[in-house]
Every structure is written in structure tokens, then in C-alpha cells.
MIDRENFI-714393 format. One record per residue (C-alpha): residue in three letters; x, y, z. Coordinates in steps of 0.05 Angstrom, whole numbers, padded with zeros to 5 digits, always signed. Layout:
<pts>
ALAXYZ...
</pts>
This chain:
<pts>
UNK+00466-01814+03420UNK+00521-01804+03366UNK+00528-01748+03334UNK+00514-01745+03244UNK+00565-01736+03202UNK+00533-01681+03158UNK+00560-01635+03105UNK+00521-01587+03063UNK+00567-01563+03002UNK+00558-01496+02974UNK+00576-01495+02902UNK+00615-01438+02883UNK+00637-01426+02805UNK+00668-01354+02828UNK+00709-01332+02887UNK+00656-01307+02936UNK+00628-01295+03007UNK+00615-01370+03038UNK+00604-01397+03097UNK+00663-01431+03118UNK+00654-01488+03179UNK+00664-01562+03194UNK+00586-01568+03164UNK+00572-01523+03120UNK+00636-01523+03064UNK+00649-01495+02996UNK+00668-01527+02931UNK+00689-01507+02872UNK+00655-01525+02809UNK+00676-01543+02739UNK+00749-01545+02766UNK+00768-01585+02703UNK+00813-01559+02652UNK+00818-01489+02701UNK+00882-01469+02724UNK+00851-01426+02775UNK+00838-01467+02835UNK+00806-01424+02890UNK+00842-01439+02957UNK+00804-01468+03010UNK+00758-01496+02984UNK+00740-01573+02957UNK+00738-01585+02888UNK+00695-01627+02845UNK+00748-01648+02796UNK+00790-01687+02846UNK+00779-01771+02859UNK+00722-01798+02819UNK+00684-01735+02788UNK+00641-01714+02716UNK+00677-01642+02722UNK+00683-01630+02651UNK+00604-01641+02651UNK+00594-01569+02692UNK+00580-01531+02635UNK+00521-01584+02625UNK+00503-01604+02701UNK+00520-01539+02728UNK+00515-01550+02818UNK+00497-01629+02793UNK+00586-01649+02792UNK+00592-01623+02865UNK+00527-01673+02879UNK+00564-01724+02843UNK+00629-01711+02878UNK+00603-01720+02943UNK+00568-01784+02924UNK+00628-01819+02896UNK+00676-01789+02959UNK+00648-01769+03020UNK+00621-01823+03066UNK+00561-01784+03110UNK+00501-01798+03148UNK+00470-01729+03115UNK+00484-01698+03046UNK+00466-01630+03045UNK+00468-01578+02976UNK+00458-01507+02970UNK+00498-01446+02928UNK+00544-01388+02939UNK+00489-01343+02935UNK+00431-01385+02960UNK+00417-01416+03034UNK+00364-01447+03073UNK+00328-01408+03132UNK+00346-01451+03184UNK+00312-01408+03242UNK+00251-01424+03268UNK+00220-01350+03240UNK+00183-01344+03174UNK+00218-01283+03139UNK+00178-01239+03085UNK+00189-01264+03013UNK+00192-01228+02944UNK+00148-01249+02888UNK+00188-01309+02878UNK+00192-01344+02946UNK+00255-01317+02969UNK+00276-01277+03028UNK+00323-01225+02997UNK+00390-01206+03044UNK+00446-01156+03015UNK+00502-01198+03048UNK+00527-01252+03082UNK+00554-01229+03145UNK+00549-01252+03219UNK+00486-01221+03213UNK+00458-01256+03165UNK+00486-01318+03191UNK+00460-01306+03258UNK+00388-01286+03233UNK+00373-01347+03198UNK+00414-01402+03250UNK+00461-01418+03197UNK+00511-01457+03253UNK+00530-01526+03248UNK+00497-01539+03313UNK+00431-01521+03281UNK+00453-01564+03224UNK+00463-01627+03272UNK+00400-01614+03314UNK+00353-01612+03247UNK+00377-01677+03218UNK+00372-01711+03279UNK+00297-01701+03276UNK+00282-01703+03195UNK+00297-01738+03141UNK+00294-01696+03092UNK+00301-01622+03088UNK+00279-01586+03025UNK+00264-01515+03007UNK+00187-01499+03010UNK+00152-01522+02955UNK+00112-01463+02916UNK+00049-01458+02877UNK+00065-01425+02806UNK-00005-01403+02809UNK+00011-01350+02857UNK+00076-01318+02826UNK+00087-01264+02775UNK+00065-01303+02714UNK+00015-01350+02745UNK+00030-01411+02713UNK-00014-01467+02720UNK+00032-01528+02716UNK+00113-01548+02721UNK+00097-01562+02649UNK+00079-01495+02627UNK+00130-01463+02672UNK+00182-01498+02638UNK+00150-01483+02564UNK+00157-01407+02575UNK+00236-01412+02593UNK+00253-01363+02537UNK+00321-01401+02522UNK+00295-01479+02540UNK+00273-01527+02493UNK+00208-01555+02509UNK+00224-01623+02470UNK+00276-01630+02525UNK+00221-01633+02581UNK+00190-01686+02535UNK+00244-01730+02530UNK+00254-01727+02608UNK+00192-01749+02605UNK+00190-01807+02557UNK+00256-01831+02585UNK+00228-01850+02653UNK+00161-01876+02620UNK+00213-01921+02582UNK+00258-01941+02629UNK+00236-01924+02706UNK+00164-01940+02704UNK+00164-01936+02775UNK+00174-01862+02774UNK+00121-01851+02717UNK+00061-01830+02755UNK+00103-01777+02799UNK+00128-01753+02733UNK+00066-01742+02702UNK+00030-01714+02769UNK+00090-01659+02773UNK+00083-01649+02708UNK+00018-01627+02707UNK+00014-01597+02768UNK+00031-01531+02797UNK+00075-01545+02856UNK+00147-01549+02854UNK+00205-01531+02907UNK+00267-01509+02870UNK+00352-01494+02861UNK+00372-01567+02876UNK+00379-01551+02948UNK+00368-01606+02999UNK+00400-01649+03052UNK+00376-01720+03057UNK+00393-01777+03103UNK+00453-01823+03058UNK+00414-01880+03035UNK+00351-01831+03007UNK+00414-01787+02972UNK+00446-01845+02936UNK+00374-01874+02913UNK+00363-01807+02889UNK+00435-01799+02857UNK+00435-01869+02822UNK+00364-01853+02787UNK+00370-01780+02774UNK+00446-01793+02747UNK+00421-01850+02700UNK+00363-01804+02671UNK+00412-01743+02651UNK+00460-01793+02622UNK+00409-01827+02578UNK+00384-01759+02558UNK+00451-01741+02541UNK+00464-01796+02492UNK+00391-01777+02459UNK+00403-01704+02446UNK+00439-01660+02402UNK+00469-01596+02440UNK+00508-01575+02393UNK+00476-01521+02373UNK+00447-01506+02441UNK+00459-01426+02471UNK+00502-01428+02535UNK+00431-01428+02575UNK+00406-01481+02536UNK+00474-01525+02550UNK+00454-01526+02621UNK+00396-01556+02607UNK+00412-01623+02648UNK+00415-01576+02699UNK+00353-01550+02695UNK+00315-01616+02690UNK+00355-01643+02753UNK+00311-01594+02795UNK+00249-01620+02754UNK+00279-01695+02772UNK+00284-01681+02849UNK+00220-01657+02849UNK+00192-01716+02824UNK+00235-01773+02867UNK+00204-01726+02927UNK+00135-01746+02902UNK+00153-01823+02891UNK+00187-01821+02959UNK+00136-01794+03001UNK+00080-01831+02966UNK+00120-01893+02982UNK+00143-01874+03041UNK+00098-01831+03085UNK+00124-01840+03146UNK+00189-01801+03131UNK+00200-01740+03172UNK+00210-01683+03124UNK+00214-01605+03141UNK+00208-01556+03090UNK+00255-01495+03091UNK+00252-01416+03056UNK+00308-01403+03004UNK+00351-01342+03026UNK+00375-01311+02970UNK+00445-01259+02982UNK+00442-01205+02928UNK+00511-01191+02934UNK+00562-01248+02932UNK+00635-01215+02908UNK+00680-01221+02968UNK+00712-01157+02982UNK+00774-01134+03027UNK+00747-01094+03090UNK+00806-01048+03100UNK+00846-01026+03042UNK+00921-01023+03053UNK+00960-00952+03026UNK+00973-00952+02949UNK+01050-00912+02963UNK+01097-00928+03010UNK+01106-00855+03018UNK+01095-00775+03006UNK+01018-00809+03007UNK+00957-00759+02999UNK+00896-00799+03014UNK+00838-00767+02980UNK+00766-00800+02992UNK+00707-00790+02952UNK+00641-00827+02955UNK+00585-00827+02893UNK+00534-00872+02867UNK+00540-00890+02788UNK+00491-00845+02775UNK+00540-00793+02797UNK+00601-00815+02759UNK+00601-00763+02710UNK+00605-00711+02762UNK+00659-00749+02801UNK+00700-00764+02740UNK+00693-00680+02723UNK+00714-00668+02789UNK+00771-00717+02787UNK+00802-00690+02726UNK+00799-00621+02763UNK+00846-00652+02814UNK+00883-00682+02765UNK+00901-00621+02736UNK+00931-00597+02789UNK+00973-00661+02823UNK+01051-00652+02840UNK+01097-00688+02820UNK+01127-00697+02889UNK+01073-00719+02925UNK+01034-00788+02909UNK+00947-00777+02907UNK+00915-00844+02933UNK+00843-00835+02912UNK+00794-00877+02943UNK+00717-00876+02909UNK+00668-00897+02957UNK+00617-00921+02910UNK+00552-00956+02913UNK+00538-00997+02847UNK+00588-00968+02796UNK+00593-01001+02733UNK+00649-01025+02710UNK+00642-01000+02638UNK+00641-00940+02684UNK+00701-00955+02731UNK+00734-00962+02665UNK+00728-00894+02643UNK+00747-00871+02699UNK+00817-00900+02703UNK+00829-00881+02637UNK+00834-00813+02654UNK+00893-00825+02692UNK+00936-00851+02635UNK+01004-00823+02636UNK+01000-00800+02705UNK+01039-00850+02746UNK+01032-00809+02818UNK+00952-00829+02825UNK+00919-00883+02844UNK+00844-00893+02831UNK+00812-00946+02873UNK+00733-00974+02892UNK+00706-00996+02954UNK+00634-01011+02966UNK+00614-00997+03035UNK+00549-01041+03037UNK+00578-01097+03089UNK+00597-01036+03128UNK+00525-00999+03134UNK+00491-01065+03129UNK+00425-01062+03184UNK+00427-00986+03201UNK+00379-00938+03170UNK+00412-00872+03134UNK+00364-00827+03113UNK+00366-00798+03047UNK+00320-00750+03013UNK+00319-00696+02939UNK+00382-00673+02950UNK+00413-00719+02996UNK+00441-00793+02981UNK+00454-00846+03019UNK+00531-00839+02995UNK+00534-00782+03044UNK+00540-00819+03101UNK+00602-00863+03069UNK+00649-00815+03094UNK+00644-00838+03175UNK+00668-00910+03146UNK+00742-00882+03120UNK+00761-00896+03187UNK+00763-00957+03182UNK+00762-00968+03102UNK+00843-00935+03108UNK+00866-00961+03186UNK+00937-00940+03166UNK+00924-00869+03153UNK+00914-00812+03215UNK+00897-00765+03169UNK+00845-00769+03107UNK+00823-00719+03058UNK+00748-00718+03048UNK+00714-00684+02983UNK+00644-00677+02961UNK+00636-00694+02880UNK+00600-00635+02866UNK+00671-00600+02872UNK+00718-00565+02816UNK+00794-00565+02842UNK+00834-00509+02829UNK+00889-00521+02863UNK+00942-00576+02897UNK+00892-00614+02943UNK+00957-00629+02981UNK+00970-00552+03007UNK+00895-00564+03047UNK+00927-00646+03069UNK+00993-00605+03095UNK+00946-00567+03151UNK+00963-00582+03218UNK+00901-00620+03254UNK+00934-00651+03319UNK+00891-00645+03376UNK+00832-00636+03333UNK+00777-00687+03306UNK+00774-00646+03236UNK+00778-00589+03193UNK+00729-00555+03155UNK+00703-00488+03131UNK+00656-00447+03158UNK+00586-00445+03133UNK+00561-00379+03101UNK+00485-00411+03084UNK+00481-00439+03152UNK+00496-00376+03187UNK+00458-00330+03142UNK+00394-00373+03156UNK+00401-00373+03235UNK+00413-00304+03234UNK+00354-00280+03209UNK+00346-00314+03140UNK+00301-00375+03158UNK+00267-00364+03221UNK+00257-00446+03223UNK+00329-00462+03218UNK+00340-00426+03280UNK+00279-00451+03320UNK+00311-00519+03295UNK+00383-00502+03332UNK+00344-00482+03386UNK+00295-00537+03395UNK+00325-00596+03372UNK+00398-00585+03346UNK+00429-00569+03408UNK+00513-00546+03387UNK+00530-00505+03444UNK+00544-00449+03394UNK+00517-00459+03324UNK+00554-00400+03297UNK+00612-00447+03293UNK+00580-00493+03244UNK+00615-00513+03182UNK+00599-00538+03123UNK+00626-00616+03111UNK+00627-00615+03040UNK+00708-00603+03047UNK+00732-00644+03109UNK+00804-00664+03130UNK+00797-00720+03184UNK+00842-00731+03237UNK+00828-00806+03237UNK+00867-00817+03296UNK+00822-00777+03343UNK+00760-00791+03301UNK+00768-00863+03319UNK+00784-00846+03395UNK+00719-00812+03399UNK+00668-00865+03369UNK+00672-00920+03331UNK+00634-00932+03255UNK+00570-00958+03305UNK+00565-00903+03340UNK+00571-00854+03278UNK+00523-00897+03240UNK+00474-00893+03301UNK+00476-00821+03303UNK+00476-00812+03234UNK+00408-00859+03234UNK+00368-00797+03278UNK+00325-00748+03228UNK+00376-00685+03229UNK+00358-00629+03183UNK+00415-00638+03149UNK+00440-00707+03163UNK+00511-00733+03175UNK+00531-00655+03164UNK+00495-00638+03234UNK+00520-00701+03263UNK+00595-00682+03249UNK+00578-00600+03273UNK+00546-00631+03332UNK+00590-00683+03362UNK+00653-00659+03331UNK+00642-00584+03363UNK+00701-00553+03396UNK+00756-00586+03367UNK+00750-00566+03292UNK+00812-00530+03264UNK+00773-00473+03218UNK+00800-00471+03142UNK+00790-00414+03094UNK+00723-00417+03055UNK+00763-00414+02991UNK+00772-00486+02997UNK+00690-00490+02998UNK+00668-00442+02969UNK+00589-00461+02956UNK+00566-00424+02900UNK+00509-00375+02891UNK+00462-00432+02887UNK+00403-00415+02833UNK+00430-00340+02841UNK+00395-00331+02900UNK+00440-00359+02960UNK+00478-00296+02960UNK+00424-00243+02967UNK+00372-00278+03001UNK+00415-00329+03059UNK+00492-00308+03062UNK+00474-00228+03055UNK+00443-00249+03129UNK+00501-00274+03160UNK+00544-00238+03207UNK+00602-00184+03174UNK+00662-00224+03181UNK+00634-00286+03150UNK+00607-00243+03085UNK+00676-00210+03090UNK+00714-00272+03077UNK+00659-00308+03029UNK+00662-00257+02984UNK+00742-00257+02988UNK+00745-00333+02976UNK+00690-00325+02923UNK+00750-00279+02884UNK+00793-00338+02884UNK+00769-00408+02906UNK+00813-00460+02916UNK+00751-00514+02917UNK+00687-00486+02877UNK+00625-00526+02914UNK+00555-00527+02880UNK+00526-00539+02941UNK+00451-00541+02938UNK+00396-00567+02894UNK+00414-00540+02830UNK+00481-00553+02791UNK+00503-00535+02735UNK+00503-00604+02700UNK+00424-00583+02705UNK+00435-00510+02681UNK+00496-00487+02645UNK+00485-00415+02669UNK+00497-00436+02746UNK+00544-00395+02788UNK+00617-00415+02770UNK+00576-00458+02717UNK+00629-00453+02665UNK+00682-00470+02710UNK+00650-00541+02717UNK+00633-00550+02641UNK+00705-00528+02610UNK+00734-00586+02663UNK+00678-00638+02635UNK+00694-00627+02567UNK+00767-00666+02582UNK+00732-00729+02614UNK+00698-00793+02582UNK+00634-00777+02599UNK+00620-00705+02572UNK+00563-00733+02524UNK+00534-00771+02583UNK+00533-00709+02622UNK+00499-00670+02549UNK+00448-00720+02545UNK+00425-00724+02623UNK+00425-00651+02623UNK+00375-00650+02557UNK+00331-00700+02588UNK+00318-00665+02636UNK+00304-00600+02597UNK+00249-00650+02563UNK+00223-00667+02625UNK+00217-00611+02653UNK+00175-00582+02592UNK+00142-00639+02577UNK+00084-00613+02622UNK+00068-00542+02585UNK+00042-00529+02516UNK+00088-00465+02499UNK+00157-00455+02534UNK+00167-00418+02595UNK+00209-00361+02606UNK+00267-00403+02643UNK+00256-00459+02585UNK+00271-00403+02542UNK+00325-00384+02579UNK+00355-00451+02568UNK+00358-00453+02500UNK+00393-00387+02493UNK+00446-00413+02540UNK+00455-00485+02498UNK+00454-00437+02430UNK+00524-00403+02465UNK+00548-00462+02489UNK+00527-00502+02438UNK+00529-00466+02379UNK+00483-00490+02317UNK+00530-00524+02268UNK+00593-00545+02325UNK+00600-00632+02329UNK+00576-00618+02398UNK+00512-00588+02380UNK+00499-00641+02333UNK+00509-00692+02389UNK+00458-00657+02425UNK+00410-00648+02375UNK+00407-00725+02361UNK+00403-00736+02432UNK+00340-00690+02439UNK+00307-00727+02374UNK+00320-00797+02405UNK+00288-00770+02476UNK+00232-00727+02438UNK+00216-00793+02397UNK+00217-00845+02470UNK+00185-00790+02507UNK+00120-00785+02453
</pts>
């Protein structure tokens, strides 16, 4: 038996993640008039095309592309960020009737048989291969018809859906009574993807083509929003729909499977290693935060600003899960003028894609990012790791300069972690004896502050197996999985480059007064002059101005673009956290004693507080 010439097409209007095989093949859409022409790719303005039409027809000019210039047995369509399941596994769907998937990777690929093989051995027993028609009845907004579904598109025209209508009464009477029965009924598959056998696809193209084009000459769009401009696009899916109802009616004894839609939530293609920003006297700094936490990385990044030399060059790398870029912004705005640091983003989702990282209160996900700089910076040996919750008070690149060969890291002792094993919290040190097994736990550290040896952290496992260890339930996460695998070759730093602060003013007397002499000894030493202030622990002074070393944090987030952000989180959560009581508690009290200080009655920033507090008082009622 010969074998089908099959393509599917996956229309792409941005550069993004796509499959890329003799099958399954990208295009670029609405190429006409761009000057950007994505590279590797197809594109639909080239041989006989309607191009220019994208804005209107949207996916419909790479349908019309490959009808005027491919010769095929099998035309297949689907997007850049949409897919057909092509296993033989139902997967669970959202709301909507599609399976969600962060990426495409070879996992994804792999999971849901998207091979051309797979591709060759389906149309070689169907027809006609659709996504799964859904009943509107039984999503979110239960619709009853196609008809109704269509009337309650906020920024569609229902006269539009009309004229569809009227247009194939008028002209292709033949197609009426599937028009009218989809119309009125509740059914519908949807996203113009398909892949039909050639003589079904040009049926399909001629009629479908001919309705959009008379429709075209009927209505006025010039006043149309940009949705509503696509709405040719929009009645195509309403127009396959319908030819599938003529056809099988008519033709019953086609062989048709129906397919789920797999819908990637994240599309952007992305470089998996970054290269060095300098070509030397390079300081690679990492830092990892979600965009949530942007206002306390960009405080803590204007602390190391402050304190840069000008013979050195600082390449900064954010490890961020879903920064905005209104935020990202900001945050390279602080480095105007300074021409020695480079500010960079990498999202590390491909990376931890399928393993489960525990988080919890006090612990992110984002903690885990920093077993991936191996291999987010191959070129470097040796990386400098810091926590956000940091203030800098000196050059980070004295603590790059120490000398780490033949260890995997360096780090700082831990004072909380030794205080609470020796005598402070009797289940910490039933935990190192039970279930955290370091061969002497009085060496732990504290991996707030870390400076890799990359070279031997990659001899010694690669990002699976720190991912996999990282995925067991340690007390306190990837911090336990670097003390325990990492034990014995750690080159110990002074704690003034972490020192953790007295955490809610009671770290000090009630966990580090336990620890053994020498490690008090040199806390209280580095707590004289830190090099690295660490609010370690669950409260910070973006909560509570009066924190240990709290000013220290707030006279550094005065000089960054998000000061007001970090005002008006901090006040929301003052309102939250009375919103419960009738009179204000002694701590509440506390509070505003500390803001009246800081914030004196009658300063611009009091004012921006105050109207902050009314606009939260006034959502909050």
C-alpha cells in the first residue's frame, strides 16, 4: 500500500514553540506587507494567496494557501498553541473541552503521539479527523444553541450570524437545513482544526471560501473593533461545522474519528542556555522570584547596585516565573547609567516541566530554580546564588573571588538550624535523626547565600537528579537537599555574608541563644557588620517596618520603582489582618505608631498611603 501525502499546517502569527517535521509544519500568517519573515517556516503570502485578508480570516489564508499550492492526499490544520490528541488515551479536560499542557516539549509530544507516523497510520483508516464536538449545554455558561453562543460574544455582531445565514438560504440551498439544525442546536466542535481526505477539503474550501467572500461584499467593517474584524474568522468555524453536518448526512459511510484539542499555555520560544553577557572580569549573580516578589528583588538589586566596581562586570540573571513586563521594565530602569550590569530573565518552566516541587507559607516554588543554573549558564564554573529577601552591603564580587576548587559550594553556617537541634526544637532534631540523615548535621548551612562550583555540581548529578531529590517532602526543601548531598565538600563562609535576622525578635533568644558557643560567637560578630542582611523567616519587614535590620531594607526601597507598590501591599495587609476584630490589637497598634515615624502625618509619602488605605478600606467594605 502507498503511503499519504499528508501535511497538517500549524498557523503561527508570532515566533513560537512548533512542531517541526516532514508532517506536521508551520506557517506563517498574514506575511503580507511584513517585513519580518520568520525563518523556517512556510508562508501564506507566497504563490496564489488572500494574505492581506489575515486580519479578516485570521488561520483561514494558511487554509487557502494550501488549497491553491500544495497537492496532498490529506490536509490537515491546527495552531501554534493548539493540537490534536492523537494518542489513543482520553486526557482530563478544563471547563472548556481542552486538555491544558504548560509546554510543548518531547514530553508533550510524546504523551499525545504527535509523530508523523501516527499521522500516516490515522488517515489511512479515516476520513476525516475533527476535534470532539461539545455540547454548550454542559460548559460554564450553558448555552442552549450555536445561535445563542454566538449572540453572547461580547465583541460579535449578531446580524453577522444572520447574514451567514441568509447567504446560504440564498445561494447554497443545499446546505440550508445543516445551517439551520447547527444553528439551533447545541453541538459544535471548534478552532478550525481538521484534516480531511483532498477531495472533502477542496469541496469544503470552494463553498466555505464563496460564503465569506459574499459576506464580505454585504458588510460594512469599517467601523468594526479588531475582534469584530475577524469576524470571517469566526463564522469559518460556524461554516465547518455545518459542511460536517451536510457531509455526513450525505455521506454516512465516511470514516470519521473525533479528536480532544490540546491546548499549550505557554507558546513564546525561549533560549535553553543563556550565553555570558561580558567577554570578561564576568560576575555571574543569579537570583530567582516570582512577580509577586519583584518589589523585593528590585530593593535588593539596587542594594547590589550600590555597591558594583567599576572593574568588574555584574551579569545578573532573574530566574523568574511570570514577571510582567511592565514589571521587567522597571526593573531595567534602575540600571540606567550603569553600563557594567546586565539584567536578564529566564523562565525555567521547560526545565521543571513534569516533576513535583513542593512549596508551602513560606516557601515558593522559585526556590528550587537555583539547581537549574547549571545548566541555564553552561559557560560559567562558578555562579553566585542570592536569595531576594537580601540587602547588599558590600561588593558581591569579594564573596565570587573565594576559592571553591575541589568543593561543590560555599555557604554559611546556619545559626537557626543549629540552635534548634541543639536543644531549641526537640522535633528538628528527632527529624535529623529519623529521617534527615547528614552524617553530621552540625555542619549544616544555610542556602540563602550560595556560591556554586558549577563544575563539580554538574559532575555530581545532573538537573534530574536534583529535581528528583528536590521532589521528596524535606523539612526544609531544596535547602536539606543541598546540606544533604552536598555534605563534606562545602567551603564554610563567614555568616556576615548571611546574616538572617532576628526574625519577629524572637530568633535570637529563643533558637540561636541554643546553639553551640562558637556559632553565637561569630553570629553576633557578623550581626555588627553584615556584608548580606537576610530576613530569613516568615516575617519581613515589607510586612512590618519595625523588623530586625527593618530600616536597612526600607531606606534601599525608597531608591527603586516600586516603593509605592511595596507601601500599598504592606497596608493591605495591615487591613487584612484587622479586618477580623472590632477594636485594634496591641500589635495593630503597634503598627500605626511605627507608619506615624515613618510616615509622618503631612509628608507626600504619607499621603500616598493614606489614599491607598481609603481605596482598600472602601473595596474591602
Amino acid at each position: 500500500m502507498t503511503q499519504n501525502n499528508v501535511k497538517i499546517l500549524i498557523s503561527c502569527h508570532k515566533p513560537s514553540d512548533v512542531l517541526r517535521t516532514e508532517v506536521f509544519q508551520p506557517i506563517q500568517v498574514g506575511c503580507s506587507g511584513k517585513h519580518e519573515l520568520f525563518p523556517d517556516m512556510l508562508h501564506d503570502n507566497e504563490g496564489e494567496n488572500i494574505s492581506a485578508k489575515n486580519p479578516m480570516y485570521c488561520e483561514l489564508t494558511a487554509q487557502y494557501w494550501a488549497w491553491k499550492n500544495l497537492d496532498l492526499d490529506y490536509y490537515g490544520f491546527c495552531h501554534y498553541r493548539r493540537y490534536f490528541n492523537l494518542s489513543q488515551k482520553e486526557y482530563t479536560e478544563d471547563s472548556y473541552g481542552n486538555i491544558l499542557e504548560s509546554y510543548l516539549d518531547d514530553q508533550t509530544t510524546q504523551k499525545y503521539c504527535l509523530n508523523d507516523n501516527r499521522v500516516r497510520e490515522l488517515v489511512k483508516q479515516y476520513d476525516v479527523i475533527v476535534t470532539e464536538r461539545k455540547d454548550l449545554r454542559n460548559m460554564p455558561e450553558h448555552y442552549t444553541s450555536t445561535r445563542q453562543h454566538y449572540q453572547n460574544a461580547p465583541k460579535l455582531h449578531m446580524k453577522d450570524y444572520d447574514l451567514m445565514l441568509q447567504i446560504i438560504d440564498e445561494k447554497y440551498p443545499q446546505y440550508s437545513d445543516a445551517a439551520h439544525q447547527f444553528a439551533e442546536g447545541s453541538v459544535s466542535c471548534f478552532c478550525n482544526m481538521y484534516i480531511l481526505r483532498k477531495d472533502l477539503f477542496f469541496k469544503y474550501c470552494e463553498w466555505m471560501f464563496a460564503v465569506l467572500d459574499e459576506f464580505c461584499k454585504r458588510t460594512d467593517m469599517k467601523r468594526y473593533s479588531t475582534e469584530a474584524l475577524r469576524t470571517p474568522g469566526h463564522l469559518s468555524e460556524r461554516l465547518f461545522n455545518i459542511y460536517l453536518i451536510d457531509l455526513l448526512k450525505k455521506h454516512p459511510e465516511l470514516r470519521v474519528k473525533e479528536v480532544q484539542c490540546v491546548a499549550i499555555l505557554n507558546t513564546d520560544p525561549q533560549e535553553i542556555e543563556l550565553k555570558p553577557a561580558f567577554q570578561k572580569n564576568s560576575i555571574p549573580v543569579v537570583f530567582a522570584a516570582n512577580d509577586a516578589f519583584a518589589p523585593v528583588f528590585a530593593t535588593c538589586f539596587r542594594s547590589l547596585l550600590d555597591h558594583v566596581n567599576s572593574q568588574y562586570r555584574y551579569d545578573v540573571v532573574l530566574i523568574e516565573s511570570n514577571l510582567t513586563k511592565d514589571n521587567k521594565r522597571k526593573l531595567l530602569s534602575m540600571m540606567h547609567g550603569i553600563d557594567n550590569v546586565s539584567l536578564r530573565f529566564y523562565d525555567p518552566g521547560r526545565l521543571i516541566h513534569g516533576y513535583d516541587l513542593k512549596a508551602n507559607a513560606h516557601i515558593s516554588v522559585e526556590t528550587y530554580y537555583r539547581f537549574l543554573i547549571q545548566s541555564i549558564l553552561p559557560d560559567y564554573d562558578k555562579v553566585l546564588y542570592l536569595d531576594c529577601d537580601t540587602i547588599i552591603n558590600a561588593d558581591v564580587a569579594d564573596l565570587y573571588d573565594t576559592d571553591v576548587d575541589g568543593y561543590m559550594l560555599a555557604a554559611a553556617r546556619d545559626p537557626d538550624f543549629l540552635g534548634q537541634i541543639n536543644g531549641a526544637n526537640k522535633y528538628t532534631r528527632k527529624y535529623c535523626m529519623d529521617t534527615f540523615h547528614m552524617k553530621n548535621p552540625y555542619h549544616y548551612f544555610q542556602a540563602g547565600i550560595l556560591l556554586f562550583n558549577e563544575k563539580e555540581m554538574r559532575r555530581a548529578h545532573s538537573i534530574d537528579e536534583w529535581l528528583t531529590y528536590a521532589s521528596h517532602p524535606y523539612q526544609y526543601n531544596d535547602q536539606d537537599v543541598l546540606n544533604l548531598y552536598c555534605e563534606g565538600r562545602v567551603k564554610y563562609i563567614g555568616m556576615e555574608w548571611n546574616m538572617i535576622t532576628d526574625c519577629n525578635h524572637e530568633r535570637v533568644r529563643n533558637v540561636i541563644a541554643f546553639a553551640p558557643d562558637d556559632v553565637q560567637k561569630e553570629y553576633q560578630s557578623a550581626r555588627a557588620t553584615p556584608k548580606i542582611i537576610h530576613y530569613a523567616g516568615f516575617m519581613k519587614p515589607w510586612y512590618c517596618p519595625t523588623e530586625d535590620y527593618g530600616q536597612a531594607f526600607w531606606d534601599t526601597a525608597r531608591r527603586t520603582p516600586f516603593y509605592e507598590v511595596l507601601v500599598y501591599n504592606m497596608a493591605q495587609r495591615m487591613i487584612d489582618h484587622a479586618a477580623p476584630h472590632t477594636t485594634p490589637r496591641k500589635d495593630e497598634s503597634l503598627h500605626l505608631k511605627v507608619i506615624n515615624t515613618v510616615m509622618p502625618i503631612g509628608t507626600k509619602r504619607r499621603e500616598v498611603l493614606d489614599g491607598l488605605y481609603v481605596k482598600l478600606s472602601v473595596r474591602n467594605k
